[in-house]
matplotlib code that plots the C-alpha trace (Angstrom):
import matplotlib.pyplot as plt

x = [161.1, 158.1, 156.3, 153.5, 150.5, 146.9, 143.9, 141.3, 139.0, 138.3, 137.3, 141.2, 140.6, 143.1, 146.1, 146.6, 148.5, 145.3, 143.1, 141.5, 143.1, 141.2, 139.9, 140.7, 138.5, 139.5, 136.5, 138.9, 140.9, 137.4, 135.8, 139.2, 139.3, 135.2, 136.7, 139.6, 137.5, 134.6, 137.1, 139.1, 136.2, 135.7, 139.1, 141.2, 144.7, 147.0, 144.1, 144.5, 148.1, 147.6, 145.3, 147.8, 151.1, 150.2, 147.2, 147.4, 149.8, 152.9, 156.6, 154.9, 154.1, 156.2, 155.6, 157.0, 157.5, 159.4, 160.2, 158.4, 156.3, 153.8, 155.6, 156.3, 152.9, 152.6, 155.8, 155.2, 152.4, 154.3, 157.0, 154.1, 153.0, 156.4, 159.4, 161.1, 158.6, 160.9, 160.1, 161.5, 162.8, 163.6, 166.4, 166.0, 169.0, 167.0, 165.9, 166.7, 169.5, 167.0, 165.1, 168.0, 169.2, 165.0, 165.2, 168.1, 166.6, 163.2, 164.9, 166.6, 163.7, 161.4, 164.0, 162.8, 164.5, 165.0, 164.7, 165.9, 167.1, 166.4, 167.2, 167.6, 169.7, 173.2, 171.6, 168.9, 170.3, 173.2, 170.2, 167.4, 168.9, 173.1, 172.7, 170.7, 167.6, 165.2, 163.1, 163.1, 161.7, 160.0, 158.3, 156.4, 159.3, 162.0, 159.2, 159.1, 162.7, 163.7, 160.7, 158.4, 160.6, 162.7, 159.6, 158.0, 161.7, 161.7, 158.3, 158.6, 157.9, 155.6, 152.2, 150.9, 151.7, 151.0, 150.4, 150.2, 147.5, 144.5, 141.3, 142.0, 144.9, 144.1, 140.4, 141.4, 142.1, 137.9, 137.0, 139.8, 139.3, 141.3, 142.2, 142.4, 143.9, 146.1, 148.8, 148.8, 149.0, 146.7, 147.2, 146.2, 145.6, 145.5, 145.3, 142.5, 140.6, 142.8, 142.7, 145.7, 144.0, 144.8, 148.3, 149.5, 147.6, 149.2, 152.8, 152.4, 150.9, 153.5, 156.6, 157.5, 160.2, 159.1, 160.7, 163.4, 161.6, 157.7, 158.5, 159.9, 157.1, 157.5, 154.0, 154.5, 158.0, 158.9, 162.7, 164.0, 164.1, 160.1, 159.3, 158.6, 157.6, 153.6, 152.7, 149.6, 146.4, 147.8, 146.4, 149.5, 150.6, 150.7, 154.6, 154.7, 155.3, 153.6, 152.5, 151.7, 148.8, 150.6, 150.0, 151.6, 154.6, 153.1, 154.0, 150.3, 150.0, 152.2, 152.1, 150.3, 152.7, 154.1, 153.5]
y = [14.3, 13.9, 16.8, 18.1, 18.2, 19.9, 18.4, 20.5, 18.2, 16.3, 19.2, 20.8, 24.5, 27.0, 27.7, 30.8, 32.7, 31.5, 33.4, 37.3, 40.0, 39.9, 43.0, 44.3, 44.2, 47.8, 50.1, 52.7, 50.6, 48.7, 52.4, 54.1, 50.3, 51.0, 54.2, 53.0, 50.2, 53.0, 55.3, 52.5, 51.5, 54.9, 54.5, 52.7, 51.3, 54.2, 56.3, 53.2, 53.9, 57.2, 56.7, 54.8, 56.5, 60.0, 60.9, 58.0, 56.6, 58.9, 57.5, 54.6, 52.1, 49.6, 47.6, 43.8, 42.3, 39.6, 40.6, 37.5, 37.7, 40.2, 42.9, 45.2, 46.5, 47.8, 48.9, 50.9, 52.3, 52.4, 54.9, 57.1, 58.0, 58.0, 56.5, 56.4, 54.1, 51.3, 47.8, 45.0, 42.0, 38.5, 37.2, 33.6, 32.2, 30.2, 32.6, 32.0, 34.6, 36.1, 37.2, 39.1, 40.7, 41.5, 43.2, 45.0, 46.4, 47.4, 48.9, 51.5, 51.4, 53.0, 54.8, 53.1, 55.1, 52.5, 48.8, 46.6, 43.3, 40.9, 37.4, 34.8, 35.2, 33.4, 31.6, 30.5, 28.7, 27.2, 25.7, 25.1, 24.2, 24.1, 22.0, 23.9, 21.0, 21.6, 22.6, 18.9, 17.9, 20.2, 23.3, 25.1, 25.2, 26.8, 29.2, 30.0, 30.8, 32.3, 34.3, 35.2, 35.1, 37.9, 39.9, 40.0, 41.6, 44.0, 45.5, 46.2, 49.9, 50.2, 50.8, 49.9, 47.5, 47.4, 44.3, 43.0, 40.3, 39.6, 38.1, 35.8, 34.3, 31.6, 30.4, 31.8, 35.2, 35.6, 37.5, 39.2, 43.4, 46.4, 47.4, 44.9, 45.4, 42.0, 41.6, 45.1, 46.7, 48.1, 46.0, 47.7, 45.7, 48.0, 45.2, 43.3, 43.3, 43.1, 40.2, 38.6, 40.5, 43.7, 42.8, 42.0, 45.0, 47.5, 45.8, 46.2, 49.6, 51.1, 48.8, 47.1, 45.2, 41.5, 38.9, 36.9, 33.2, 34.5, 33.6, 30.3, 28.5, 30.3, 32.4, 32.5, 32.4, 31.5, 29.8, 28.1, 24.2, 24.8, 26.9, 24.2, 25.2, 25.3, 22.7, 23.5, 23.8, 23.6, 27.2, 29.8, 28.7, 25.5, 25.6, 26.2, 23.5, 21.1, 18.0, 19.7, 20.9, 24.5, 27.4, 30.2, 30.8, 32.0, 35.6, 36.7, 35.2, 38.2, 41.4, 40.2, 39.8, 41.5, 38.9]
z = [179.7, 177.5, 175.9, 177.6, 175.5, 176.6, 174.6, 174.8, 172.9, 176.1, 178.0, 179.5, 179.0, 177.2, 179.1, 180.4, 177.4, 175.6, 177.0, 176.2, 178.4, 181.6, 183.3, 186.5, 190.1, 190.7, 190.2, 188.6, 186.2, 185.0, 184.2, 182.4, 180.5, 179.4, 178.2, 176.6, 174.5, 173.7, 172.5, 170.8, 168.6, 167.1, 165.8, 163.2, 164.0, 163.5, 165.7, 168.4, 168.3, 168.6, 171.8, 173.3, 172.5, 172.9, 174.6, 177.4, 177.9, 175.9, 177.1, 179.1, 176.4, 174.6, 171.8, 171.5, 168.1, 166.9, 163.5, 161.9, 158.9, 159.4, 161.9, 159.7, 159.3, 162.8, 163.5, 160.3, 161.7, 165.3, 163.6, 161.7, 165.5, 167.3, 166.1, 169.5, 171.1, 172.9, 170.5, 172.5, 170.5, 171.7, 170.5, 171.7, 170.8, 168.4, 166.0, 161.9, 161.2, 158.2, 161.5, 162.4, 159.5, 158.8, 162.6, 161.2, 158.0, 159.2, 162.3, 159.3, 157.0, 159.2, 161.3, 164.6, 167.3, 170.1, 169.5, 172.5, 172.1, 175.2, 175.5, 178.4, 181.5, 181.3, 185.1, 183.8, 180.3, 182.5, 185.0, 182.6, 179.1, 179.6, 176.3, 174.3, 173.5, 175.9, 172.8, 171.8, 175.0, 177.3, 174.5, 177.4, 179.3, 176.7, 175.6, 179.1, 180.1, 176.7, 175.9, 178.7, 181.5, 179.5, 178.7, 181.8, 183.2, 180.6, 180.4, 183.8, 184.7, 181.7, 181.9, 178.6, 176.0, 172.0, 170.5, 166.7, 167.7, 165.1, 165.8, 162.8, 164.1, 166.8, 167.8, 171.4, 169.8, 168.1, 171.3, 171.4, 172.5, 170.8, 174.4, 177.3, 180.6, 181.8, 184.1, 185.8, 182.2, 179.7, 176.2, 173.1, 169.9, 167.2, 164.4, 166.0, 163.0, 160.8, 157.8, 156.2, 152.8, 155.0, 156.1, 152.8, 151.3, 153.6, 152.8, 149.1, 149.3, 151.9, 149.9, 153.1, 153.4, 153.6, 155.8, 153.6, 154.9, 153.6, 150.3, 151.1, 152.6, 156.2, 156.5, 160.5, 161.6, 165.5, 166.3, 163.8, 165.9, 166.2, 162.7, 159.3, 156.2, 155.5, 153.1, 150.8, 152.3, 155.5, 158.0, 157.9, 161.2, 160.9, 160.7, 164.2, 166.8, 164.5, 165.7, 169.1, 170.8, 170.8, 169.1, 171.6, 173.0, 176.5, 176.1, 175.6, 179.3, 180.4, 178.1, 174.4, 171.0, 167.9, 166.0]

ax = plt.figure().add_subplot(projection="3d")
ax.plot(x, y, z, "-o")
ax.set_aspect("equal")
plt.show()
């Protein structure tokens, strides 16, 4: 099976998990997410958490992160506001064991009450990858099955979702809201604005544990078959899926990222 590859050069639009959170054609949800983004914009990121977390949506949100580079800012932030807010991680099966051990550490350093490991169903890697290379043929499709197939399971019964998406990331993400409402759920993005400046500004200043791969040429980290090292001059997440017209996973198609 070849690789699927969408060029959007000759006119193919984004794929779903590319595009902004879209609204919602009931009256009600479309006025409470005009409030949400009114009151959202009055606010910086630790008030957008606070929105969200305790005067919203308290013990109905969940944050997903994958523990890569740049997660410990808002789950630093996360902990300031409530420490016990569920953080699911995906544990692919693919992941760099310095992911691991870095879930591990920042789960103590900032004493985060309940994080939730999720990875794919036993089925579905028998049926879809019983060799474990999918990966090197079909990228969509392993994303799929070990990341958003997972997430979508587990963020069931939630009503709103935190994300660790900035506008700087991804052309797709420019337009991006600090609160969106997508897939039945409201999706706060607290870091919207955020720079890399910022990220690495808030790390230093808050001593934040860095993960172990930054320093070796990993700015964005995903699973390790997919994740090279950045050479110079290259954009930070060029490391990721290189070669390919790709530069998501596909969870933003069901619930946003903790990137």
């Amino acid at each position: 099976m070849s690789v699927a590859v969408i060029d959007r050069d000759h006119g193919i639009g984004p794929r779903v998990f590319d595009l902004p959170g879209m609204g919602s054609n009931d009256p009600a949800i479309a006025a409470r997410l005009a409030d949400l983004q009114a009151e959202a914009e009055k606010r910086d990121a630790l008030g957008i958490l606070e929105l969200a977390l305790k005067d919203e949506f308290r013990n109905e949100a969940a944050v997903v992160s994958s523990f890569g580079s740049e997660s410990a800012v808002l789950l630093h932030l996360v902990a300031q506001v409530d420490p016990d807010t569920p953080v699911l991680f995906i544990n692919t099966g693919k992941l760099f064991g310095e992911t691991l051990r870095y879930r591990d550490r920042l789960q103590d350093v900032l004493g985060l009450g309940d994080v939730r490991s999720l990875g794919p169903h036993p089925a579905d890697r028998r049926a879809r990858d019983p060799d474990g290379t999918l990966w090197s043929r079909d990228t969509d499709t392993c994303c799929d099955f070990r990341k958003v197939i997972p997430i979508r399971r587990a963020l069931e019964g939630f009503r709103a979702q935190i994300t660790g998406r900035k506008r700087f990331q991804t052309h797709a993400r420019l337009s991006m809201q600090k609160v969106e409402f997508h897939d039945g759920r409201f999706r706060f993005n607290p870091l919207a604005e955020w720079t890399q400046a910022d990220l690495e500004a808030h790390i230093a200043c808050h001593d934040l544990p860095k993960h172990p791969l930054v320093d070796d040429g990993y700015p964005s980290i995903g699973c390790m078959p997919c994740t090279r090292r950045v050479q110079a001059g290259e954009g930070y997440r060029a490391g990721r899926w290189a070669g390919l017209d790709k530069d998501e996973c596909g969870i933003h198609g069901v619930d946003g990222e903790g990137i």
